[in-house]
C-alpha positions, 0 to 999 in steps of 0.5 A, a space after each residue: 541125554 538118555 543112553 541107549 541100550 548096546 556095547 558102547 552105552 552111546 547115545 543114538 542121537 549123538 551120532 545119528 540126529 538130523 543135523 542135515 535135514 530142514 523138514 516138517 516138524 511139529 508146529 505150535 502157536 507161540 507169539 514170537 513178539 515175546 520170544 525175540 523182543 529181547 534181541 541184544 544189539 551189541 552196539 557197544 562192541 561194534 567196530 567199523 570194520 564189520 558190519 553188525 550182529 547176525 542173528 541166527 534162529 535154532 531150535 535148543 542145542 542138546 550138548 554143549 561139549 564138542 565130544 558130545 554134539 548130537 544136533 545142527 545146533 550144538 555143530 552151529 556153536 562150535 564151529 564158531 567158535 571152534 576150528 578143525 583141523 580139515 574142513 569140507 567144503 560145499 562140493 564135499 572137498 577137504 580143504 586145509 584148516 588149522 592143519 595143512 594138507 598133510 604128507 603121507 608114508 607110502 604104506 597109507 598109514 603115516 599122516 603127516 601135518 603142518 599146523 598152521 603157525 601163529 594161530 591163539 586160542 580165546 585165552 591168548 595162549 598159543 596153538 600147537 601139536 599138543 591141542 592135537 593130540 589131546 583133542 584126538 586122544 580124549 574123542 577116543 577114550 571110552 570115558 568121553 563117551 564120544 559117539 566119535 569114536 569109532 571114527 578113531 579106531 584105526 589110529 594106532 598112534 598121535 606124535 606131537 613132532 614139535 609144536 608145529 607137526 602132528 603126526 597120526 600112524 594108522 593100523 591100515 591104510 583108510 580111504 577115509 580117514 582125512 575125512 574122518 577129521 572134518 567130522 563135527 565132533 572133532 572141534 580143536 580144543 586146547 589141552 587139558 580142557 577140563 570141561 568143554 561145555 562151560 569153557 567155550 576156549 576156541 581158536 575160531 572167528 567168535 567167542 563167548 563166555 560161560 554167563 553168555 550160553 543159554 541152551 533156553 534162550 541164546 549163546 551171544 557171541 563177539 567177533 574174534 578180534 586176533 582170528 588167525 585167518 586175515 580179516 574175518 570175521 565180518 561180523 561185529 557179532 552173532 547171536 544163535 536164537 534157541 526156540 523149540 518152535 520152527 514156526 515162531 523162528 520162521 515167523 521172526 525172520 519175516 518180522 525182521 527179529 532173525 536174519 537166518 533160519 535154516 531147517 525150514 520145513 516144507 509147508 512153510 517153504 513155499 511162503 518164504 519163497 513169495 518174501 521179496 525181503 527173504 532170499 531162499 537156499 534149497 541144496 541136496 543132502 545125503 540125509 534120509 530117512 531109513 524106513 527098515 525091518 529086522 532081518 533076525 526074527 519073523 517076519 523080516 527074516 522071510 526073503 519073500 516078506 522084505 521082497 514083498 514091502 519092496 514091491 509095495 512102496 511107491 518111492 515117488 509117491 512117497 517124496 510127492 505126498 510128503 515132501 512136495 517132490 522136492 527130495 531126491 530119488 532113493 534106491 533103498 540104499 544111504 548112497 544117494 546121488 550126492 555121492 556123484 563118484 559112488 553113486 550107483 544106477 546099475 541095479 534098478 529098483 523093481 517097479 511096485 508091483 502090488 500083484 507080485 507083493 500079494 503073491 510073496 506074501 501068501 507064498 511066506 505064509 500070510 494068505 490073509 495078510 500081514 499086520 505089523 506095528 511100525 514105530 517112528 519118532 513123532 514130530 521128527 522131520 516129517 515121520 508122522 506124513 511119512 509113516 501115514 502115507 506108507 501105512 497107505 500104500 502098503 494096505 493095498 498089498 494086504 500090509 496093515 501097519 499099526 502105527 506107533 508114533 513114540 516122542 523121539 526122547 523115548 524112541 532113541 532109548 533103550 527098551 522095547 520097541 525103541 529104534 534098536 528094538 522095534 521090529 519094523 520102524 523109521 529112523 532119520 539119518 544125517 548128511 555125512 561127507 562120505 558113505 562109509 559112515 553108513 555103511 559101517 553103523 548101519 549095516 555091519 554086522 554086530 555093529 553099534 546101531 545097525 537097527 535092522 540086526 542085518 547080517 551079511 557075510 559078503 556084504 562086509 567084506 565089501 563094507 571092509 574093502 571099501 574102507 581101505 580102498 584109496 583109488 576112486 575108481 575101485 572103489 566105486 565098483 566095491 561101492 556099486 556091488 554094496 549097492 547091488 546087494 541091499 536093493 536086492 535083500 537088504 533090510 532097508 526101504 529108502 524113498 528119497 534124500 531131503 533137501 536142505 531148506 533155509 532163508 535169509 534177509 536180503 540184507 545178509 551176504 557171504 554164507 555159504 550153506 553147508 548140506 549138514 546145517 549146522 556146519 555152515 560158518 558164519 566168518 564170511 557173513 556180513 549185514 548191509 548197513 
């Protein structure tokens, strides 16, 4: 993957890619007769007590080792193959895993946990605290190079107690750091893993080999026959199908050669829904896409400027013209209504007012206009609907956007005009199981992707406060007054979250979908025979 320009040398799309959201991609013509007719059925591997092969349609993975994982598909392989220490679960509750839920000092600092006993990896060998410790220590060293990382950066140490207890001493107190050990990347591996992406050695419900992943093609998996969790998984097998096209994937699984898609985009939704033979999934997400400006030069330095382009988006007519409406309401803040305890409604957005845009603008200097070149990535999840529709909206106040429509290769990279550089652009962002990731990549000062170069001294106060703030109820006020400050000056337009869209075979049961695609588990799946 490309390595953007910035402190760390990370990739963008490591941390940030769209796992979460299902909508509008680039369509191509591709005969999916050809793609798929080489489906392997596994019938020799099959055992009565499960119910067959689960055939799983993705667009290609980008990294195959767990540190690494930029998109819902490489997240797809590992938490099949894998397990974590926590899980979160479809209400966005923690929920025990490999570990127990653990003890905790008085301070907040000291984290204490159980780990399940009796758990084996694939190779037979046994899984203990020092799996822990390894996994967790490699996440945090720069040479990974893990997107990660910065997750980890409040452990000032991990204890391997005995085999069976870990322990994580904090610098401070966290409000989220149980959370921050569900994060995708976090995939128990077993110590001393020299390679992760040829070694696929797991504790999770299916297995595979190196000879059996083929980022062009498929990663064929079998059912973990010694899964430590008593009687998954249902399946005899599962096969993750990788087509560039959405398409062709939504075409096979009306054919019959796929039995789930998620990510549908939303012109072929519709159509899905009307398939008696197909069961349909729409769930809310917190995935967004972050239309912002910087806030270090001309003209997005001008109060009145962002104001202005405030005043000019029609949020809803943005969802309606691009989504079908199917999104939910954005504020111009990343705390959607997802986050039922941190949402916030107590600052209302101002209603467009395209007289007022016009006024602001000429009061900063632009009597005849502003023109801007907007960059996005092209063919990413609706940018290119999206970009055209605001361009739309924002001429009427006298903003004339010259799109810049960049191959997402190319915009997540380093130089001019990339997403860090761009001076007024479109960046998607995934579901995450708590705000404070957003808060602290996007708008910290000097902080590793805070493409809008946003400094604001108050706000990271708060940014702070709302990290080590452990009751809910305080935190939502630190929550409310964060939203208050970026819907009155902060650098980002937020029109609405996406939904997540999947479909099925009537013939599949026991998948529960998870608002970040690629974590949905696929140990309770089962195909009616």
């Amino acid at each position: 993957m490309p390595k953007r320009q910035g402190k760390s040398g990370l990739s963008r799309r490591n941390f940030l890619r769209m796992a979460g959201a299902g909508l509008g991609v680039t369509i191509a013509g591709v005969a999916p007769s050809n793609l798929f007719s080489g489906l392997a059925t596994q019938s020799a591997l099959a055992q009565a007590a499960r119910s067959g092969v689960l055939r799983v349609g993705w667009t290609p993975p980008v990294s195959l080792d767990p540190a690494l994982y930029n998109d819902a598909p490489d997240i797809s392989l590992g938490i099949s193959v894998y397990d974590y220490l926590l899980n979160i679960n479809q209400k966005s509750q923690i929920v025990p895993s490999l570990a127990k839920m653990p003890t905790v000092s008085d301070d907040g600092k000291v984290y204490t946990f159980a780990l399940e006993p009796n758990v084996k990896f694939h190779d037979g060998s046994a899984f203990g605290a020092e799996d822990v410790k390894f996994t967790f220590e490699r996440l945090m060293d720069e040479k990974t190079g893990s997107p990660a990382r910065s997750l980890y950066g409040n452990i000032d140490k991990i204890e391997a107690v005995d085999a069976a207890t870990v322990k994580f001493t904090l610098k401070a107190a966290s409000a989220v750091f149980l959370t921050s050990l569900t994060d995708y990347h976090a995939c128990i591996l077993k110590k001393g893993t020299a390679d992760p992406a040829k070694e696929f050695n797991g504790t999770g419900p299916f297995k595979t080999t190196k000879d059996k992943v083929d980022v062009t093609d498929r990663a064929t998996l079998t059912a973990n026959e010694n899964y430590w969790k008593p009687g998954l998984p249902k399946l005899e097998g599962l096969e993750l199908v990788f087509v560039k096209d959405i398409a062709a994937l939504v075409t096979a699984l009306k054919g019959g050669q796929l039995d789930w898609v998620p990510r549908i985009p939303v012109e072929l939704f519709g159509d899905l829904e009307k398939d008696d033979t197909l069961s349909t999934v729409n769930i809310p997400t917190n995935s967004f896409p972050n239309i912002r400006i910087r806030a270090d030069q001309k003209p997005g330095n001008d109060p009145d400027v962002v104001k202005a382009i405030r005043l000019s988006i029609d949020r809803d007519g943005l969802n309606k013209a691009v989504i079908q409406g199917l999104g939910a309401p954005g504020q111009d803040t990343p705390i959607g209504p997802l986050y039922k305890d941190f949402y916030s409604t107590a600052t209302p957005l101002p209603k467009r007012d395209v007289a007022a845009a016009k006024a602001l603008l000429e009061k900063a200097g632009y009597k005849d206009g502003l023109a801007l070149d907007f960059y996005a990535p092209q063919g990413e999840f609706n940018a290119d609907d999206l970009a055209q529709a605001l361009q739309a909206q924002l001429k009427e106040a006298g903003i004339t956007l010259t799109l810049k429509l960049v191959q997402p290769s190319v915009y997540y990279d380093k130089g001019p005009n990339t997403w860090l550089e761009s001076t007024f652009g479109l960046t998607n962002w995934a579901s995450r199981p708590d705000p404070q990731s957003y808060l602290d990549l996007i708008y910290k000062t000097g902080a590793d992707y805070n493409e809008a170069h946003y400094s604001n001294p108050d706000l990271d106060k708060l940014i702070d406060a709302a990290r080590v703030e452990v009751d809910v109820k305080k935190r939502a006020t630190i929550m409310a007054d964060i939203q208050k400050i970026l819907i009155e000056s902060g650098p980002s337009f937020i029109p609405y979250f996406y939904p997540l869209l999947a479909a099925q075979s009537k013939k599949v049961s026991g998948i529960e979908v998870a608002p970040d695609p690629g974590l949905t588990s696929f140990a309770n799946a089962a195909i009616a025979k």
